[in-house]
RODO-2510 file (C-alpha; in nm, 4 decimals, decimal comma):
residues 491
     n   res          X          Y          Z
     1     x    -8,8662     5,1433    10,0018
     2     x    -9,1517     5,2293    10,2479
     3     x    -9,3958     5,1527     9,9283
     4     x    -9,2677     4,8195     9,8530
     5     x    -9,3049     4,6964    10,2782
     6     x    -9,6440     4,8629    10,2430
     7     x    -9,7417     4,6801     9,8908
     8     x    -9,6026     4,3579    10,0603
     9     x    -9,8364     4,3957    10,3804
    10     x   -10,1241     4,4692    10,1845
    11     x   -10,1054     4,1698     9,9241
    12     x   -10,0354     3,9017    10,2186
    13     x   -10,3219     4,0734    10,3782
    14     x   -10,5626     4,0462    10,0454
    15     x   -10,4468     3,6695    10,0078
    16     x   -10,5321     3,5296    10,3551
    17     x   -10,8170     3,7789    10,3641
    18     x   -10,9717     3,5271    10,0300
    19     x   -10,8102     3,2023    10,2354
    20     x   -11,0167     3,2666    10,4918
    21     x   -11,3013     3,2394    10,3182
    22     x   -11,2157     2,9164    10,2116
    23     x   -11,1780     2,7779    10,5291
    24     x   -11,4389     2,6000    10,7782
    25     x   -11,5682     2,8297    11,0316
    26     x   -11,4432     2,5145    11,2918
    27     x   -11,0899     2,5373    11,2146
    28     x   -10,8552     2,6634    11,5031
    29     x   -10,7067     2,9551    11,4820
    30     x   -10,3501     3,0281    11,5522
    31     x   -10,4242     3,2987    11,7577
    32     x   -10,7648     3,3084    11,9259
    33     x   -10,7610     3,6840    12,0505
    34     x   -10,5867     4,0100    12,0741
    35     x   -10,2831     4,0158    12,2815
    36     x   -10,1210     4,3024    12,4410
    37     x    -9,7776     4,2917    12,6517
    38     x    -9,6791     4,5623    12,8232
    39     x    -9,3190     4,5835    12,9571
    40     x    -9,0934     4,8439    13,1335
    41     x    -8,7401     4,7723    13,1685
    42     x    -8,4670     4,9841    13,3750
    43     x    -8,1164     4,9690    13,3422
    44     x    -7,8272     5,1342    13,5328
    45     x    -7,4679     5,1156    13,5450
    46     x    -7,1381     5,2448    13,6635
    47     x    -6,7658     5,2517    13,5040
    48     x    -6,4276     5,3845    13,4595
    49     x    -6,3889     5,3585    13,1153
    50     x    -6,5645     5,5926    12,9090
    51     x    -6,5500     5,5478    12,4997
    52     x    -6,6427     5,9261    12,5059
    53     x    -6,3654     6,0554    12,6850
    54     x    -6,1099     5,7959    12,5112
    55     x    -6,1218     5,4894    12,7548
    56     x    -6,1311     5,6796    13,0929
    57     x    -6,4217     5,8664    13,2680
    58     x    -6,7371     5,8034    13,4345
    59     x    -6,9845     5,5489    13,2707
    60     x    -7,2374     5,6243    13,4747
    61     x    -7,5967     5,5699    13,2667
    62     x    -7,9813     5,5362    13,3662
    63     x    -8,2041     5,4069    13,1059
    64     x    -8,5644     5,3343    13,0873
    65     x    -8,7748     5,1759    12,8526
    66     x    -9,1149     5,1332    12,8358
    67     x    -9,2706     4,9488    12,5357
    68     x    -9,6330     4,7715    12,4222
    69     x    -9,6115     4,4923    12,2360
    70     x    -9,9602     4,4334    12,0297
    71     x   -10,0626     4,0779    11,8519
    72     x   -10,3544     4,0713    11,6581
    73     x   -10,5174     3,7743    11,4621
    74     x   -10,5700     3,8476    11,1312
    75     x   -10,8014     3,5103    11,0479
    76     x   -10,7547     3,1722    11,1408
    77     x   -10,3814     3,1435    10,9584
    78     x   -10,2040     3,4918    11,0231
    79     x   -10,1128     3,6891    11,2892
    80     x    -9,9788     4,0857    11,2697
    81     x    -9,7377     4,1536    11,5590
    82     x    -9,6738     4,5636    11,6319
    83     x    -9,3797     4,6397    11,8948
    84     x    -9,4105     4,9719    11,9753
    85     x    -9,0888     5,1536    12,1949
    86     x    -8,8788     5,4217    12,3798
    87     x    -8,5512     5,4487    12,5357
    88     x    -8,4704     5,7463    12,7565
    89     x    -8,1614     5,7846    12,8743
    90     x    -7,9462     5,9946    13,0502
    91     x    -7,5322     5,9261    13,0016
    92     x    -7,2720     6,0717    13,2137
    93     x    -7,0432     5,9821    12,9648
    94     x    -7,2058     6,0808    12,6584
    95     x    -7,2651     6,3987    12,7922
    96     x    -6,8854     6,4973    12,7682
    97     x    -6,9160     6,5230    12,3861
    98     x    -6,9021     6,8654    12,4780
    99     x    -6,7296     6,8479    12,8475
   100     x    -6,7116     7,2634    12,8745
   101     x    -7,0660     7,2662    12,9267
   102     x    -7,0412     7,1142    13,2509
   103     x    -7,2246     7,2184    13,5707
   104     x    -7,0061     7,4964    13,7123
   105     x    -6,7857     7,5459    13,4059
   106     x    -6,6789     7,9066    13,3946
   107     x    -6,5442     8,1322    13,0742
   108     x    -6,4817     8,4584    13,2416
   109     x    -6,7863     8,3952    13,4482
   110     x    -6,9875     8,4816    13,1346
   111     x    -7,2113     8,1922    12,9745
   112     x    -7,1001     7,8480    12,9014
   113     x    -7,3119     7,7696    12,6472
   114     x    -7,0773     7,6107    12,4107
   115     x    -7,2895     7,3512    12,2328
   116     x    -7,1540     7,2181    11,9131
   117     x    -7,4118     7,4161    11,6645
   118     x    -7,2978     7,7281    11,8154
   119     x    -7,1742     8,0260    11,5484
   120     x    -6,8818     8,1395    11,7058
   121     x    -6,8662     8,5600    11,7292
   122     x    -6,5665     8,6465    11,8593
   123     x    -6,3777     8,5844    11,5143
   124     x    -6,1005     8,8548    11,6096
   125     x    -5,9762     8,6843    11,8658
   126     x    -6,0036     8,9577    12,0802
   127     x    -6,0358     8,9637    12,4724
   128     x    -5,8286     8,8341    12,7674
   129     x    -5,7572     8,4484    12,7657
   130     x    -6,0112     8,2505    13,0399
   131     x    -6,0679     7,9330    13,1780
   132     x    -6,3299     7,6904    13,1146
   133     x    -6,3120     7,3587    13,3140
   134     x    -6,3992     7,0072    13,2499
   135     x    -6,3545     6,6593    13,3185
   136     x    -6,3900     6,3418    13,1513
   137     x    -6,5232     6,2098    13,5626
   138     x    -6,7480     6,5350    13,5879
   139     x    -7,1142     6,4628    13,4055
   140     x    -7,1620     6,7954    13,1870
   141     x    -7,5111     6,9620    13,0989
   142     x    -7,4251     6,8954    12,7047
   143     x    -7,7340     6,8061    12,4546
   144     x    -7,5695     6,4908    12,4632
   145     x    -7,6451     6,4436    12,7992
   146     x    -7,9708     6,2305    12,7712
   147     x    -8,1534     6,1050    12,4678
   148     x    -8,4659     5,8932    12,3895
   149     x    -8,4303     5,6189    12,1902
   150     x    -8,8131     5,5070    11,9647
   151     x    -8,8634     5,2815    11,7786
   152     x    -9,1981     5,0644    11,6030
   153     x    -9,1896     4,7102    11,4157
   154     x    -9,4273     4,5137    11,2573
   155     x    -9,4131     4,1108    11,1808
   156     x    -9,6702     3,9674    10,9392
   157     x    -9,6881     3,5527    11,0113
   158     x    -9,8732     3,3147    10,8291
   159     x    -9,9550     2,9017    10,9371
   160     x   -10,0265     2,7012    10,6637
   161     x   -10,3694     2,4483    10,7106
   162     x   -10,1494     2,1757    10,8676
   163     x    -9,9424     2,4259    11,0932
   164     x    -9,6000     2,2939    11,0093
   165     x    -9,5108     2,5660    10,7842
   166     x    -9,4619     2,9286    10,8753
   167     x    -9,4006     3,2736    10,6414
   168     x    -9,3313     3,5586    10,8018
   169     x    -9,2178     3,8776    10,7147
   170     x    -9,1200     4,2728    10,8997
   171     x    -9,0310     4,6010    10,9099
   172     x    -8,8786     4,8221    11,1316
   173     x    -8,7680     5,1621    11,1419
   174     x    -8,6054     5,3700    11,4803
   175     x    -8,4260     5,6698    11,5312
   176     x    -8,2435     5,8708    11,7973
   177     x    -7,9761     6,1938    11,8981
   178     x    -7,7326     6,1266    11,6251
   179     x    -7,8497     5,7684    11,4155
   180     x    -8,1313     5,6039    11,2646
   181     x    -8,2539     5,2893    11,1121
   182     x    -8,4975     5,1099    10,8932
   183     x    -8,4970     4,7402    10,8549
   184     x    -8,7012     4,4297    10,7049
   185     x    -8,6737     4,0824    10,6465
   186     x    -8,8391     3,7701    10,6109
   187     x    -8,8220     3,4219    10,7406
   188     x    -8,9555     3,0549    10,6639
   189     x    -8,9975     2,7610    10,9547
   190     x    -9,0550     2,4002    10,8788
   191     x    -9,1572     2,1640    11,1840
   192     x    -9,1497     1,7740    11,0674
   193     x    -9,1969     1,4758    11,2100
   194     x    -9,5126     1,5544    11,3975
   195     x    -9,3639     1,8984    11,5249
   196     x    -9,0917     1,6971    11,6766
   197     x    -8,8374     1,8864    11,4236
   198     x    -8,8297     2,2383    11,3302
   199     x    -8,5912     2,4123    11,0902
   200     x    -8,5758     2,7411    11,0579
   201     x    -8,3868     3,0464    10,8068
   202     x    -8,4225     3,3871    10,8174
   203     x    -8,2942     3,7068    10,6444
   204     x    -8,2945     4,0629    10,7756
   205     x    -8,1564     4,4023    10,6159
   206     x    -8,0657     4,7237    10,7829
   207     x    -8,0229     5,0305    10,6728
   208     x    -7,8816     5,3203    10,8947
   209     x    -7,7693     5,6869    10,8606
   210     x    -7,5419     5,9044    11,1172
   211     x    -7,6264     6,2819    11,1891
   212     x    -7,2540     6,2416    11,3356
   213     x    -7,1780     6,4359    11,6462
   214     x    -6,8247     6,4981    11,7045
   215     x    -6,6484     6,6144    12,0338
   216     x    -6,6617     6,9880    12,1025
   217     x    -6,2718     7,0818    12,0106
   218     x    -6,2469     6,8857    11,7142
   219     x    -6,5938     7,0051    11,5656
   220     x    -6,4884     7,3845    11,7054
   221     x    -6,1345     7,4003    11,5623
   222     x    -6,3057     7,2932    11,1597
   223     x    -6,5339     7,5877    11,2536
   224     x    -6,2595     7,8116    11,3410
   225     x    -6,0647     7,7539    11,0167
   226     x    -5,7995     7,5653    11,2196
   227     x    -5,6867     7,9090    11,3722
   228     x    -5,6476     7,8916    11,7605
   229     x    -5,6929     8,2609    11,7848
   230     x    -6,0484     8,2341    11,6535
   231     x    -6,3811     8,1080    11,7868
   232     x    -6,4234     7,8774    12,0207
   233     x    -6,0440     7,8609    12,1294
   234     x    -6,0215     8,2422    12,0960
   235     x    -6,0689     8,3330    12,4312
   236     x    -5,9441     8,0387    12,6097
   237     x    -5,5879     7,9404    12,7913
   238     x    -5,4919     7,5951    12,6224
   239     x    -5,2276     7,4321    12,8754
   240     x    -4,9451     7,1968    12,7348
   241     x    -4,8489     6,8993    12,9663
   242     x    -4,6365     7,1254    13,1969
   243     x    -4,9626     7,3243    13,2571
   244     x    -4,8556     7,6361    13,0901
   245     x    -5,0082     7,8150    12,8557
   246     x    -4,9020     7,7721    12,4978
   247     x    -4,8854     8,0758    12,2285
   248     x    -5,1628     7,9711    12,0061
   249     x    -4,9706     8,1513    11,7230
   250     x    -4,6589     7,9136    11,7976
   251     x    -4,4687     7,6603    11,5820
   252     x    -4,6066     7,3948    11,8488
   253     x    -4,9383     7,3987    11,9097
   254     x    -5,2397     7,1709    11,9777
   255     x    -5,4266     7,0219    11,6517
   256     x    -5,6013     6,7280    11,5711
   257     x    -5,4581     6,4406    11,4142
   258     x    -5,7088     6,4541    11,0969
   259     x    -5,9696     6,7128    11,0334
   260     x    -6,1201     6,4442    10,8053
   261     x    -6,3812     6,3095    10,9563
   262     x    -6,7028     6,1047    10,8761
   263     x    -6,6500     5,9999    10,5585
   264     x    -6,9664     5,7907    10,4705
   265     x    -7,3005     5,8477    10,6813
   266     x    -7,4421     5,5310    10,5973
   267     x    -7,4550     5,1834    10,7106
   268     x    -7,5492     4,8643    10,6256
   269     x    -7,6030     4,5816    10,7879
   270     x    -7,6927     4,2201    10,6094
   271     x    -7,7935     3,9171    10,8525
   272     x    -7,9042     3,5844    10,7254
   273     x    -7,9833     3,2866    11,0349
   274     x    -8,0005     2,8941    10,9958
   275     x    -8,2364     2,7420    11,2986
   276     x    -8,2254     2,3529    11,4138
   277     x    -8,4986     2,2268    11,7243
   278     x    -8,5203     1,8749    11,7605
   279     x    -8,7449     1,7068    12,0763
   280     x    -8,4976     1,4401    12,2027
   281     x    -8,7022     1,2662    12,4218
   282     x    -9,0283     1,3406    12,6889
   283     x    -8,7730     1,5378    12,8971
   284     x    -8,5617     1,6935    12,6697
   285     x    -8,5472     1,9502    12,3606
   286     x    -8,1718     2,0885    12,2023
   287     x    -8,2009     2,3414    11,9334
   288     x    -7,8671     2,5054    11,7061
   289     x    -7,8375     2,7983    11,5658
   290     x    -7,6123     2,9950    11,2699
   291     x    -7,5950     3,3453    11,1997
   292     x    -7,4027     3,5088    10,9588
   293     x    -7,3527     3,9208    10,9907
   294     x    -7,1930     4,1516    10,7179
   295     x    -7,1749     4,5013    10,7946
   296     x    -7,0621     4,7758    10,5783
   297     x    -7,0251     5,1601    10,5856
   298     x    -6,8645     5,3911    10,9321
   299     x    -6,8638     5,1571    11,1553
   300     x    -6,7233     5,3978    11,4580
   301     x    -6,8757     5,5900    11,6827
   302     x    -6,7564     5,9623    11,5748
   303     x    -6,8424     6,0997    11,9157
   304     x    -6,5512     5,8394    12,1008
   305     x    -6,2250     6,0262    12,1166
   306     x    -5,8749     5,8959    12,0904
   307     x    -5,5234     5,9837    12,2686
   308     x    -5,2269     5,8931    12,1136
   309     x    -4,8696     5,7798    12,3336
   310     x    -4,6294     6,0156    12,0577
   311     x    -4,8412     6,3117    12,0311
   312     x    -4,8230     6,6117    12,2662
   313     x    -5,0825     6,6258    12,5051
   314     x    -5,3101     6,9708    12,5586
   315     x    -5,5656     7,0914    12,8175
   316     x    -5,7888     7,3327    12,8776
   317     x    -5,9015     7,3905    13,2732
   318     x    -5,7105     7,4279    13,5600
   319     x    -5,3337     7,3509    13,5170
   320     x    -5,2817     7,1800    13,8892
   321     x    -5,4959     6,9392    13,8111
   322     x    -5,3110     6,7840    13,4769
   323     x    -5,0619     6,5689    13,7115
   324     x    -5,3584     6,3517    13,8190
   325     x    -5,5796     6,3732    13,5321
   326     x    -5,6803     6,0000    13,4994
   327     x    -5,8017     6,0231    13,8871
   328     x    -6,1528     6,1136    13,9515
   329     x    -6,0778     6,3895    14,1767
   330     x    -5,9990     6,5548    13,8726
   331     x    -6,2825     6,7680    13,8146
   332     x    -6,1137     7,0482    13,6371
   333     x    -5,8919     6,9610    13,3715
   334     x    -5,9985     6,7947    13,0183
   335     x    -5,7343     6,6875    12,7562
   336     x    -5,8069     6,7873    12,3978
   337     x    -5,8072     6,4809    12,1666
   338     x    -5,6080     6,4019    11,9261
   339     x    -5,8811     6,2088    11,6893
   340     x    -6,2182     6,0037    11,7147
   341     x    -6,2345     5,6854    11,6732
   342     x    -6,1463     5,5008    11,3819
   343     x    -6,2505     5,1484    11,2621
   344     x    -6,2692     4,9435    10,9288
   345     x    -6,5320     5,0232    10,6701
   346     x    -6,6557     4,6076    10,6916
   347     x    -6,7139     4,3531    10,9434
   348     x    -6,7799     4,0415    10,9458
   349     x    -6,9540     3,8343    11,2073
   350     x    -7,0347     3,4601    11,3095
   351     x    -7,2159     3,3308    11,6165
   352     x    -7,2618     2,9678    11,6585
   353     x    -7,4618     2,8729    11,9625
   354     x    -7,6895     2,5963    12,1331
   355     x    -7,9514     2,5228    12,3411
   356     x    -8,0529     2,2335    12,5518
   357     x    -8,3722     2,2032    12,7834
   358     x    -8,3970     1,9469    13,0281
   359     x    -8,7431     1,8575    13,2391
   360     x    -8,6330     1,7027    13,5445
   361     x    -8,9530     1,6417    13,6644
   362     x    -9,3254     1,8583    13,6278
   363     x    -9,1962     2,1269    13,8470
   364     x    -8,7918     2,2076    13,7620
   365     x    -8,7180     2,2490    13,4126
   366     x    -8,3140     2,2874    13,3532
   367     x    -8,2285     2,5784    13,1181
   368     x    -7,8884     2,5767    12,9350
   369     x    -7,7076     2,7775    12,6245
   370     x    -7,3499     2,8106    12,4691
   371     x    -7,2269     3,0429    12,2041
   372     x    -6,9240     3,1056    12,0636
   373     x    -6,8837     3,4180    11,8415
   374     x    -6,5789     3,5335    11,6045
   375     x    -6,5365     3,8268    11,3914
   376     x    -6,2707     3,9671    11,1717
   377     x    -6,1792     4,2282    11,3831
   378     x    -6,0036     4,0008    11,5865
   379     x    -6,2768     3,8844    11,8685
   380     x    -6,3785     3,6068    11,9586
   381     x    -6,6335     3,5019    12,2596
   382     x    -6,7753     3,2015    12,4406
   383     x    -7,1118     3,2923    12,6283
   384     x    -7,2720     3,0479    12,8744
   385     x    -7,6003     3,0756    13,1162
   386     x    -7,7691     2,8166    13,2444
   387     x    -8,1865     2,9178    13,4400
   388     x    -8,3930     2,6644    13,6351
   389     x    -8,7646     2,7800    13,6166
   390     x    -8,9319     2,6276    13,9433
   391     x    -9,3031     2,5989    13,9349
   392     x    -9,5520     2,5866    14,2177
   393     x    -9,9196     2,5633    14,2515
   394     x    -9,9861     2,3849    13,9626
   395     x    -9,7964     2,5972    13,7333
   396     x    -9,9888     2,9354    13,8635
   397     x    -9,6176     3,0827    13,9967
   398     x    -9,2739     3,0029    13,8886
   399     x    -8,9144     3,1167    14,0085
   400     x    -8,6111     3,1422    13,7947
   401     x    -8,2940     3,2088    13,9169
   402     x    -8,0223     3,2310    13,6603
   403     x    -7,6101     3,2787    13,6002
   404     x    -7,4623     3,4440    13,2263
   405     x    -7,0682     3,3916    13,1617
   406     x    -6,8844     3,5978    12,9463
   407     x    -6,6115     3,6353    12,7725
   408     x    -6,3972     3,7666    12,4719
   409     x    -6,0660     3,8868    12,3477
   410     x    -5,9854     4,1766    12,2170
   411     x    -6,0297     4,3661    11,9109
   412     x    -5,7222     4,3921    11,6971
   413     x    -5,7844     4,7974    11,7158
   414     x    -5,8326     4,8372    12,0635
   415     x    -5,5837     5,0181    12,3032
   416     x    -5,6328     5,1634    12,6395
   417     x    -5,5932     5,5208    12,6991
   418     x    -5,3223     5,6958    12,4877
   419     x    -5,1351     5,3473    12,4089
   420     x    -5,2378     5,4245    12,0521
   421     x    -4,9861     5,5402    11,8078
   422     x    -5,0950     5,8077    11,5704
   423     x    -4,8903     5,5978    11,2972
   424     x    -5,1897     5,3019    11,3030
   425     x    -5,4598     5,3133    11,0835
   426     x    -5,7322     5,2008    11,2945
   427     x    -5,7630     5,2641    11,6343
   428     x    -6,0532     5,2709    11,9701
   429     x    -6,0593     5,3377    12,2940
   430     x    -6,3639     5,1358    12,3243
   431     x    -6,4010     4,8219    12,6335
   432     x    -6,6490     4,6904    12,4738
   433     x    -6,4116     4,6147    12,2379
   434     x    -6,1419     4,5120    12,4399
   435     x    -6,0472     4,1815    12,6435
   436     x    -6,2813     4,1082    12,9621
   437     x    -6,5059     3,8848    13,1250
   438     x    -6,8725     3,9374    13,2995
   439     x    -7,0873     3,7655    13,5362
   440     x    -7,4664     3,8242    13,5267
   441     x    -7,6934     3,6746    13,8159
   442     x    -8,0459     3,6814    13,8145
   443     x    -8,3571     3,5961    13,9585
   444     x    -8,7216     3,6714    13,7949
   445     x    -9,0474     3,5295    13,9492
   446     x    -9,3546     3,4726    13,6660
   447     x    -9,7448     3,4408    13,7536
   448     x    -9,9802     3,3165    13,5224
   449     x   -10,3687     3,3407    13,5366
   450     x   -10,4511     3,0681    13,3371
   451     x   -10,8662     3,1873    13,3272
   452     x   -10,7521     3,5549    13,2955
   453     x   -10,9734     3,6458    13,6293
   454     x   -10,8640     3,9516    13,6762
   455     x   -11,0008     4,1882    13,3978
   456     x   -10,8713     4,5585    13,3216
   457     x   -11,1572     4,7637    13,1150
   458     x   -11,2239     4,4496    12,8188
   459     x   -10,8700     4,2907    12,8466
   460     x   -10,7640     4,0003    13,0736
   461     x   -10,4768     3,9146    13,2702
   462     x   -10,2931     3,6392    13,0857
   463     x    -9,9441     3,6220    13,3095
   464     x    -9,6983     3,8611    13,4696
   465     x    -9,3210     3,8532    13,5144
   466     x    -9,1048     4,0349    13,7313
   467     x    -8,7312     4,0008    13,6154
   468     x    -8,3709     4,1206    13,8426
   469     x    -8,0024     4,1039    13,7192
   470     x    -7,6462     4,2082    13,8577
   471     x    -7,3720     4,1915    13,6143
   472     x    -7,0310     4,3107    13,6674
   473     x    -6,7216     4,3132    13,4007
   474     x    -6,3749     4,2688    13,5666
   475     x    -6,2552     4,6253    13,4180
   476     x    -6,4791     4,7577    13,6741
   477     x    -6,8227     4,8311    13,5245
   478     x    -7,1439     4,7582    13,7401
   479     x    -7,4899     4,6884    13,5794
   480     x    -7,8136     4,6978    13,7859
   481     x    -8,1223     4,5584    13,5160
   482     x    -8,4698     4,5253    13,6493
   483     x    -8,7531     4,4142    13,3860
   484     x    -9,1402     4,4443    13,4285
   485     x    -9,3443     4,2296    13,2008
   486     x    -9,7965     4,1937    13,2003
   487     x    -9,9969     4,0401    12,9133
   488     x   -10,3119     4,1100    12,8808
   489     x   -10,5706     3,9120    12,6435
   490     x   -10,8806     4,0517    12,4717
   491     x   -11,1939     3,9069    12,5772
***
């Protein structure tokens, strides 16, 4: 695969390389100099709902995520665009893959190193029964604690002589802590009618692999060839909902639901995308869009754990804390689960959306969008935002305050914290999944320097943008985003 997006780069490159030399050494090009965009965005949130620890827990996440985005001309017709990023983030939530790792956890005062690549030594189950304690609120020192996401793309476009038709054509590949992707498409845009019409279709492939990560007790109880008295759970007090501890050699005793877990570790996602723009009139411009979304493979997240209402719930930690375990002042208590989650092997997905753009005068432009999304998992969505740019001096500075409504139903596999029964064959604890609404507000404030005056080492200053947004959900979760964008030209 990697040979065919190089062979395709390099004949597109060898074909405009001999256009060029066709062409006057007057004609325009599409891109008259290197560009280079640098941008920093950081994100930050707080929630009640954790996917990790089955729907509740702290959501609590930082994120940065600095990237460069490089376009070169290639000759007068083509253009090669490189977006070079990172993520790093650090997830209170995610971290609880492995909750017994947690700041202050204790087995017998001895190290609490239980990671989920550990080789377990104390086989015999030999020793006195301890205490380890963790909480789906309490942020744990687990590998899964904080990641960095990276990622690289390239686009290849080509302009035909006229400039009303347009070829273009990536690849992507990224990777992080448990996933990774490679992707490439291609697209085709038609403007008629003196570029008062453009039409627009695209396709794009993915193609993604899990390194699946699985919660600590599920992953340690495989390990332990389903015996209590060995491994991980050898030394350790598991509590039943009364808070005493259960004979691990019982009749009744904690076990998963299914010790079968991922079952596929690939994915694959197919997107194809219809485009309409049509200029209206001197003040206004509407555009439509189409997608069309097919994904196949394990589509959940094997790290999310599920509770079900008609199993028998288990704990390991302190036993006076099980009476208030879904409060966050329980820091001492975690509930084994009784499976991850567990989702249909297809999906289908279709957004529909519009935009219309509206120039009340030279100064105020009105921005406006709709989409409505379904899927057959049983969502559907409306989205709405509407942003008035504001310019001043002469277009040198603009403000743009904005407002994004959400909203969807729910999945038909979602339930809230153990209202799952273990008879269903698909189930999440997920809120993104479920039924909610969000507001985002925002405000971002844009300076362009039209002669690019100000000059780092051989590359101008072309514009910079300075970007703030709240958004809250009404389950609870809270959303500080702050984006940094500067482009540069090459003189």
């Amino acid at each position: 695969m990697k040979k065919l997006i190089v062979l395709c780069f390099a004949s597109f490159w060898m074909v405009n390389s001999i256009s060029a030399q066709k062409i006057s050494k007057y004609k325009k090009k599409v891109l008259e100099s290197v560009e280079v965009d640098f941008l920093m965005g950081y994100y930050e949130q707080e929630g009640n709902n954790a996917s990790v620890t089955g729907g509740i827990g702290t959501e609590k996440l930082n994120d940065v995520t600095p990237t460069i985005v490089i376009k070169i001309p290639l000759n007068a017709d083509a253009i090669l665009t490189v977006d070079v990023g990172i993520s790093a983030y650090s997830s209170a939530s995610s971290s609880n893959l492995d909750p017994f790792d947690a700041s202050g956890a204790s087995k017998n005062d001895d190290d609490d190193d239980d990671d989920d690549d550990d080789d377990d030594d104390n086989d015999d189950g030999g020793g006195e029964p301890g205490i380890i304690q963790g909480s789906p609120w309490v942020e744990s020192t687990g590998a899964s604690k904080g990641d960095v996401w990276k990622s690289v793309s390239a686009k290849y476009s080509h302009f035909s002589d006229d400039r009303n038709t347009i070829f273009g054509l990536n690849a992507s590949a990224s990777s992080e802590y448990d996933y990774s992707s490679i992707g490439f498409g291609a697209s085709v845009t038609k403007l008629f009618h003196e570029k008062n019409t453009e039409l627009g279709i695209s396709g794009q492939v993915y193609l993604d692999a899990w390194d699946p990560k699985y919660p600590t007790e599920l992953d340690s109880y495989i390990e332990a060839g389903k015996n209590l008295n060995n491994g991980f759970f050898a030394d350790i007090d598991i509590l039943n909902q009364q808070g005493n501890a259960i004979n691990k050699s019982g009749a009744i005793v904690w076990a998963p639901h299914s010790t079968n877990l991922i079952s596929t570790e690939g994915r694959k996602t197919y997107s194809a995308s219809l485009s309409f723009s049509q200029i209206l009139s001197e003040n206004a411009q509407m555009s439509l869009f189409v997608d069309l979304v097919k994904q196949q493979g394990w589509l959940a997240n094997p790290m999310q754990r599920v509770y079900f209402s008609d199993k028998e719930n288990y704990y390991v930690g302190n036993a006076e804390s099980i009476t208030n375990y879904t409060s966050s002042s329980n820091t001492d208590v975690f509930q084994l689960a009784d499976d991850i989650e567990r989702l249909p092997s297809s999906r289908l997905k279709i957004p529909i959306g519009a935009r219309l753009n509206y120039f009340l005068n030279e100064r105020v432009i009105v921005k406006t969008y709709y989409r409505f999304y379904s899927d057959d998992w049983g969502i559907s969505a409306h989205t709405a935002s509407i942003e008035f740019p504001i310019k001043f001096s002469e277009g040198k500075y603009t403000l743009y305050p904005s407002y994004r409504y959400y909203r969807q139903t729910a999945s038909n596999y979602f339930a809230p914290y153990e209202q799952h029964l273990s008879t269903e064959k698909y189930y999440t604890s997920d809120y993104d999944l479920s039924e909610f609404n969000s507001s985002q507000y925002g405000v971002g404030f844009k300076y362009v320097d039209i002669f690019s005056s100000f000059k780092i080492l051989q590359l101008g200053l072309k514009s910079a943008d300075i970007r703030y947004s709240s958004y809250t959900r009404n389950t609870g979760l809270k959303a500080n985003i702050l984006t940094l964008g500067v482009k540069f030209v090459a003189d």
